[in-house]
C-alpha positions in Angstrom: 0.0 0.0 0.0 1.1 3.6 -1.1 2.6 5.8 2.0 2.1 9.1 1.5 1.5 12.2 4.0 -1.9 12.8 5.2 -2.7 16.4 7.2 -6.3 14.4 8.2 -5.1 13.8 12.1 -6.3 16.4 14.5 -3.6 19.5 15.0 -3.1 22.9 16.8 -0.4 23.8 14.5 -3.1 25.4 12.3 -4.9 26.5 15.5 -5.6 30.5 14.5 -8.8 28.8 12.4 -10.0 28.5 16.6 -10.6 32.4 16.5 -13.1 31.8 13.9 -15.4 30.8 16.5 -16.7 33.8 17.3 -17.4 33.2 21.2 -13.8 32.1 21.5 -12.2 35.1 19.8 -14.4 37.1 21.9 -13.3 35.6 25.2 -9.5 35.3 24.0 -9.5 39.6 23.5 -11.6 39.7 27.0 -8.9 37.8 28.8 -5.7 39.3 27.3 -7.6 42.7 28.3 -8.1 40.8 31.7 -4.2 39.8 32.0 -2.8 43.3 31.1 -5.7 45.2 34.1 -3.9 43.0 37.2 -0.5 44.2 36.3 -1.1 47.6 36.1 -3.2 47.0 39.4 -0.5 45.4 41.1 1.6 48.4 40.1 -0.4 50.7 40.9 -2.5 49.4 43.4 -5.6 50.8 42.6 -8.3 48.8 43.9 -10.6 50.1 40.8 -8.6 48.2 38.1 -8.3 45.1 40.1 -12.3 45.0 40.7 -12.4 45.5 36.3 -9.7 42.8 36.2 -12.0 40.6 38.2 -15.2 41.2 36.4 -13.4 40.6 32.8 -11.7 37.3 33.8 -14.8 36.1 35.7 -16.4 37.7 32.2 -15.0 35.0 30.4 -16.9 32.6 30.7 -20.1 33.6 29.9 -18.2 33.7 25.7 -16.3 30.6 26.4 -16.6 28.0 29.1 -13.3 26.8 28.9 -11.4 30.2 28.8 -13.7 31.2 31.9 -12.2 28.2 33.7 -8.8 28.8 32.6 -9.7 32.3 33.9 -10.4 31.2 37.3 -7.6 28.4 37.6 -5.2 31.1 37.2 -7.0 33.6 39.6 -7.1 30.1 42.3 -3.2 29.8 42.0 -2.7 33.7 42.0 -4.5 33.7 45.7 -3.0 31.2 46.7 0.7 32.7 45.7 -0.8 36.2 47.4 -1.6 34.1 50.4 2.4 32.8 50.8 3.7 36.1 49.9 1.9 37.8 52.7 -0.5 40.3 50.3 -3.7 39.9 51.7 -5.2 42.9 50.3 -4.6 41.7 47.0 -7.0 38.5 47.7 -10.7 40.3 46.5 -9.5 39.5 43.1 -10.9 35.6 42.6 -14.2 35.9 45.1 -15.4 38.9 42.6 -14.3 36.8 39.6 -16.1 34.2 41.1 -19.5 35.8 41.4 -19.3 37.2 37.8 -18.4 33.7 36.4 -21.1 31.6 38.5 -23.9 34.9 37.6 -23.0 34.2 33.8 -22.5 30.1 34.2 -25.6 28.6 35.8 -28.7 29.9 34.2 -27.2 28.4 30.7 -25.3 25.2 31.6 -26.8 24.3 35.0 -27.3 21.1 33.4 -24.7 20.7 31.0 -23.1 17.8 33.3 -19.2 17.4 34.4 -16.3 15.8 33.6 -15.6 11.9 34.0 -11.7 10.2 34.2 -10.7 8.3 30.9 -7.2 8.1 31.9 -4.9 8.0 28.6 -8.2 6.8 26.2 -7.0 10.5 24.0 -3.6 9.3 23.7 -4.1 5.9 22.9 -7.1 6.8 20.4 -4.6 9.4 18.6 -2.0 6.5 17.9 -4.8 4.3 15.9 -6.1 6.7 13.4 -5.8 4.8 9.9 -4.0 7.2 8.2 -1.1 6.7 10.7 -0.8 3.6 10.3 0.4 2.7 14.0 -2.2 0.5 15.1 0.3 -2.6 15.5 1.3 0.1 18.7 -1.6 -0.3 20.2 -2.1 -3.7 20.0 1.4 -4.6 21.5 0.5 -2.6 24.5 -2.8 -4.2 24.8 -0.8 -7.9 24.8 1.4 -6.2 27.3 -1.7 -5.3 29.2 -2.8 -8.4 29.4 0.1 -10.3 30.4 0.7 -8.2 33.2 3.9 -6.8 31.8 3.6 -3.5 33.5 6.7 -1.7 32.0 6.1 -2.7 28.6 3.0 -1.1 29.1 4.3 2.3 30.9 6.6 2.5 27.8 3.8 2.1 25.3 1.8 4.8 27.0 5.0 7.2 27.1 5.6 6.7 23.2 2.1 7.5 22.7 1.9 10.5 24.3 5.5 11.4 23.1 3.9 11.5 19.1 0.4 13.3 20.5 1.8 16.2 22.2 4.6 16.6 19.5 2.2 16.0 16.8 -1.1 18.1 18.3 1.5 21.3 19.2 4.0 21.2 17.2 6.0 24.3 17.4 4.3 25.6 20.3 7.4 23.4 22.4 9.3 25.5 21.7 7.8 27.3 24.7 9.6 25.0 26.8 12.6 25.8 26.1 13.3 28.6 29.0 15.9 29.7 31.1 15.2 31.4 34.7 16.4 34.4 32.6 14.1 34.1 29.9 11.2 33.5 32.3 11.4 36.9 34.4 10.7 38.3 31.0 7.0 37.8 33.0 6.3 39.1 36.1 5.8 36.2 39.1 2.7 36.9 39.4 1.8 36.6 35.4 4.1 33.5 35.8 1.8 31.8 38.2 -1.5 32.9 36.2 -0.7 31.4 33.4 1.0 28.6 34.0 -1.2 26.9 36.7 -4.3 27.4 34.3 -1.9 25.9 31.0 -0.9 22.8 33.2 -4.4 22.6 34.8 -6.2 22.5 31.3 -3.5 20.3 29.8 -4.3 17.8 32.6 -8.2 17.9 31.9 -8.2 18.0 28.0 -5.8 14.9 28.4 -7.5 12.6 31.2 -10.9 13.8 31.1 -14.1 14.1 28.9 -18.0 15.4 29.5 -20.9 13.8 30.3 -22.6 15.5 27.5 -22.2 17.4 24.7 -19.5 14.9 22.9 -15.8 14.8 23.3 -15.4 18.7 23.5 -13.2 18.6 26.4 -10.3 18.8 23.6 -11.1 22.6 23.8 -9.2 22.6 27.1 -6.3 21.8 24.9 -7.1 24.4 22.3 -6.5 26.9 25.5 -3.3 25.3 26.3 -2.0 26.2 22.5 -3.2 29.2 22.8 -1.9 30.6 26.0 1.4 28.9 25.7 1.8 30.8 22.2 3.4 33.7 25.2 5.7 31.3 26.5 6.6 30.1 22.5 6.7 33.9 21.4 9.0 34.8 24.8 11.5 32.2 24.1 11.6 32.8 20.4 12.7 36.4 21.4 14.9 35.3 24.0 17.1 32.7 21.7 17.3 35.3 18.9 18.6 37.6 20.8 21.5 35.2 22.2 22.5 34.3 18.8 22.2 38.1 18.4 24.7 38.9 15.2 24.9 35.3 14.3 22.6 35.9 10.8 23.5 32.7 9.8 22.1 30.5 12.6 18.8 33.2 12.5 18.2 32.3 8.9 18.3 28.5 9.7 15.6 28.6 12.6 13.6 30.8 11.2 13.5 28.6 7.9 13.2 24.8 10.2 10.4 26.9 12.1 8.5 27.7 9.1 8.7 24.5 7.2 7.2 23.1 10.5 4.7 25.0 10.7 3.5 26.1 6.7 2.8 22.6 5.7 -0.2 21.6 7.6 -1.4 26.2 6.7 -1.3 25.4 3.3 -2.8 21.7 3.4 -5.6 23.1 5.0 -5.7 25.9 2.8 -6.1 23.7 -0.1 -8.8 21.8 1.2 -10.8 25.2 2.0 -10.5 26.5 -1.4 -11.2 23.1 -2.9 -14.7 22.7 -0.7 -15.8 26.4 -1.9 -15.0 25.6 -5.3 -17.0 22.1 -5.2 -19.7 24.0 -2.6 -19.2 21.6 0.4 -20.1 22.2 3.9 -22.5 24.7 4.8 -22.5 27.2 2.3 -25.2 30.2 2.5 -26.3 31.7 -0.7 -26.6 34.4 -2.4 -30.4 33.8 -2.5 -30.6 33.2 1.5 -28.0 36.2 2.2 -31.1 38.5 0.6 -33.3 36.6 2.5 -31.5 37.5 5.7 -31.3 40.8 5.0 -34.8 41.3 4.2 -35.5 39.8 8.0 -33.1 41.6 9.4 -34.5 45.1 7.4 -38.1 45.2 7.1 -39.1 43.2 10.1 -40.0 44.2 13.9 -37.0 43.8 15.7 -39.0 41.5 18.0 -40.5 39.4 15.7 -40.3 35.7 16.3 -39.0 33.5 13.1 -39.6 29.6 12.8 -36.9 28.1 10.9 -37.8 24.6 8.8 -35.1 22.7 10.5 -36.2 19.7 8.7 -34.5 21.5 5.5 -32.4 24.4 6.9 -30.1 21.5 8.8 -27.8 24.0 9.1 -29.6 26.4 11.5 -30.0 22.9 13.6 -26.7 23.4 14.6 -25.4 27.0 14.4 -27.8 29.7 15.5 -26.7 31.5 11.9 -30.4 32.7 10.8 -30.5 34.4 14.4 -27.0 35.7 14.0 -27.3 37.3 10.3 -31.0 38.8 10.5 -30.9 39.8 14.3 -34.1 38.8 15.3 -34.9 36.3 17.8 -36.0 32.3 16.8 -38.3 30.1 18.3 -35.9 27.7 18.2 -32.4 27.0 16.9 -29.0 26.1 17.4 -30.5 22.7 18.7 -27.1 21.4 18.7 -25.5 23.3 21.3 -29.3 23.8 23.2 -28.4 19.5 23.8 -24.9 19.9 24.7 -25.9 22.2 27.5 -28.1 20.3 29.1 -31.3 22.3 27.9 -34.6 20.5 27.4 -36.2 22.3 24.3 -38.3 18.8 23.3 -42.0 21.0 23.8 -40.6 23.7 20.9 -38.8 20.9 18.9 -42.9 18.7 19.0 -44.4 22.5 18.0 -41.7 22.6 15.1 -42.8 18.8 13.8 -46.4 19.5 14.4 -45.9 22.7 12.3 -44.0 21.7 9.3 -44.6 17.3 9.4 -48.9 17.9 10.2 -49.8 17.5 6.7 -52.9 19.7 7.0 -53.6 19.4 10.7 -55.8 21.8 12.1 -53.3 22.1 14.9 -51.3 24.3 13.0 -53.2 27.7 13.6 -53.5 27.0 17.0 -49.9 26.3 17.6 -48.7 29.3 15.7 -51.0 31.6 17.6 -50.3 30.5 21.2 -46.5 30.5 20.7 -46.7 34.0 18.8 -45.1 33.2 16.0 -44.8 35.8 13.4 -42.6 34.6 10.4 -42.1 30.9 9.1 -38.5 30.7 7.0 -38.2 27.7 5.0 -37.0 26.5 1.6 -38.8 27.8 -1.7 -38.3 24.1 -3.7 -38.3 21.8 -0.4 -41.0 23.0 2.2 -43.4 20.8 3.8 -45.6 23.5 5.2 -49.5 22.1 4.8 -50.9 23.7 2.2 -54.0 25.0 4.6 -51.3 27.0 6.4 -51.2 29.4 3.1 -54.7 30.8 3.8 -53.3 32.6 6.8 -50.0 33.7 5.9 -49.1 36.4 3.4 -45.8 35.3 1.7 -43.8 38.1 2.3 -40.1 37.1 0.5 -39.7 34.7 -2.3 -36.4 33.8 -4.2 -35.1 30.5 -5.9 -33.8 28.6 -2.5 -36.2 30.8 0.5 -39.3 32.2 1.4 -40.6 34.5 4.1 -43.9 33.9 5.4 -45.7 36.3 7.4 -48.4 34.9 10.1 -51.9 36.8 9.7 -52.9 36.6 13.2 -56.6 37.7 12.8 -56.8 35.3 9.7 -54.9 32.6 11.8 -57.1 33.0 14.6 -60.6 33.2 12.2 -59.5 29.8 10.7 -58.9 28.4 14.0 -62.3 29.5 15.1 -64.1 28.6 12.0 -62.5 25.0 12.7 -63.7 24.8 16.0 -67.2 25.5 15.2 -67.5 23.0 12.4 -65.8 20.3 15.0 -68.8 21.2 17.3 
């Protein structure tokens, strides 16, 4: 069989596509605001910028989960380094983080469920993917396993999470190569922030997973690549400048670091352009754009739109109709409504009833007691019963969506009319 290299295996090394996730970016410029407010308070001592440090750490989470706990990791290990240095007036910071992050935390993921041990299960899973063609690995250590042969088994595990952590962060290592010198480039206190949240999300994203939601406690690793980047930039600096006048040796890293690092860039580069040009993935039209736009323009701003998941998968998962006309749903983003713990089944049975009835009479009813004002759906694919057109007004129409507008009086007529002839 044909060896060849294959970019397909999970990676960091390409990791600024994370800050397309819009909650993430968010919650990355909120924290480095956070980080540079509790210097200047601890030079400064104003109590002022250490209470606006605290609320944009504790801040944090309510963009990203897992940068609000990175957040509050550090703060934990900051206290705790105030508390042996003898600076108790410097303590307030963490109790007022704490109060914004739990505020902004409960109400949405009371019941998104914690974490549970796997052990080295992300390690070991790495080392089988197909395309590396190490499974033989895996099932030596396994043999080992069962024999007993404890050593064998340690060394397995070791090689294994040797090739993840080089593979996964690739360059980013080069973070670890510091000097006490190089290191006071940070204040202590900077110094303990961010490495007891880096080593306390490393430890979580490798050994642990959540109860719901899928395997998304990777993330905790994407903050790890992220915040290490200022250990990785620091020693980069630090290095340079010892070789300082030494062009030759300059050249050299700078052209090992960037074959490292511009051949996974352009692999995924590749595929990007490729999938636009063949129009995979979720791809939003032209057509659907002006659909948006005539939501988002000549709508109430607090109209309530029903989106045909059935057809519009894509709203099932990402919240995108919402996002691009600014008007509020009646339900989307079901997705990430599941992997928070939220139980939406009564408005997922409405949506069914609405678009799967086939003429029910429950239609009218259902549209009127939830006050829904606008039905968005596809133009060739829509299963909306054909009664439903005697009291709606069809508002928008292109080649891939229309806009329908609920006629409440009409709506509620029909539903009365109905009633009476069921009498």
């Amino acid at each position: 069989m044909r060896r060849e290299i294959n970019f397909k295996m999970s990676s960091l090394e390409d990791g600024a596509k994370f800050l397309v996730n819009p909650p993430r970016a968010f919650a990355i410029i909120i924290f480095m605001a956070g980080v540079i407010f509790p210097m200047y308070w601890l030079k400064r001592k104003d109590k002022y910028l250490g209470i606006l440090a605290a609320f944009m750490l504790g801040s944090t989470i309510g963009y990203k989960v897992y940068i609000g706990i990175f957040s509050i990791i550090g703060l934990l290990f900051l206290s705790s380094y105030f508390l042996i240095k003898k600076k108790y007036k410097f303590l307030y910071l963490l109790p007022i983080a704490l109060f914004f992050s739990i505020s902004m935390y409960v109400p949405s993921n009371s019941n998104a469920g914690g974490l549970y041990f796997t052990g080295l299960y992300i390690f070991e899973n790495f080392v089988v993917q197909p395309w590396m063609r190490l499974e033989r690995l895996e099932l030596a250590r396994q043999i080992y396993l069962e024999h007993h042969n404890w050593l064998r088994v340690v060394e397995y595990e070791l090689i294994f999470i040797y090739l993840f952590i080089v593979t996964v962060f690739g360059t980013k290592l080069i973070g670890l190569i510091q000097t006490k010198k190089s290191l006071t480039s940070f204040p202590s206190e900077l110094n303990v922030f961010l490495l007891s949240g880096i080593f306390v999300s490393a430890v979580l994203g490798f050994c642990f997973q959540q109860q719901s939601g899928g395997p998304n406690s990777f993330i905790f690793l994407v903050s790890v690549f992220i915040f290490s980047s200022f250990y990785t930039a620091n020693a980069a600096n630090y290095w340079i400048k010892k070789i300082n006048g030494k062009i030759f040796y300059i050249v050299i890293v700078i052209v090992i670091l960037i074959i490292l690092t511009s051949t996974r860039v352009l692999n995924v580069l590749f595929v990007n352009i490729q999938s636009i040009q063949k129009e995979k993935g979720n791809i939003i039209t032209a057509e659907e754009l002006a659909a948006l736009s005539y939501l988002k323009n000549n709508t109430p701003p607090n109209a309530i739109v029903l989106v045909e998941h059935s057809i519009l998968t894509a709203d099932y998962e990402t919240p995108y109709v919402s996002f691009l006309s600014d008007r509020p749903m009646f339900l989307s983003s079901n997705g990430t409504l599941s992997s928070h713990g939220i139980n939406f089944s009564d408005r997922k049975n409405t949506v069914d009833e609405i678009f799967l009835s086939y003429g029910s009479k429950k239609v009218a009813p259902l549209l009127l007691s939830n006050n829904i004002d606008y039905l968005y759906t596809s133009t060739v694919y829509s299963s909306l019963p054909q009664d439903v057109m005697s009291y709606t007004k069809t508002e928008f129409r292109n080649r891939d969506i229309f806009i329908k507008k609920v006629l409440k009086d009409k709506a509620k007529a029909y539903q009365e009319s109905h009633d009476k002839i069921i009498k």
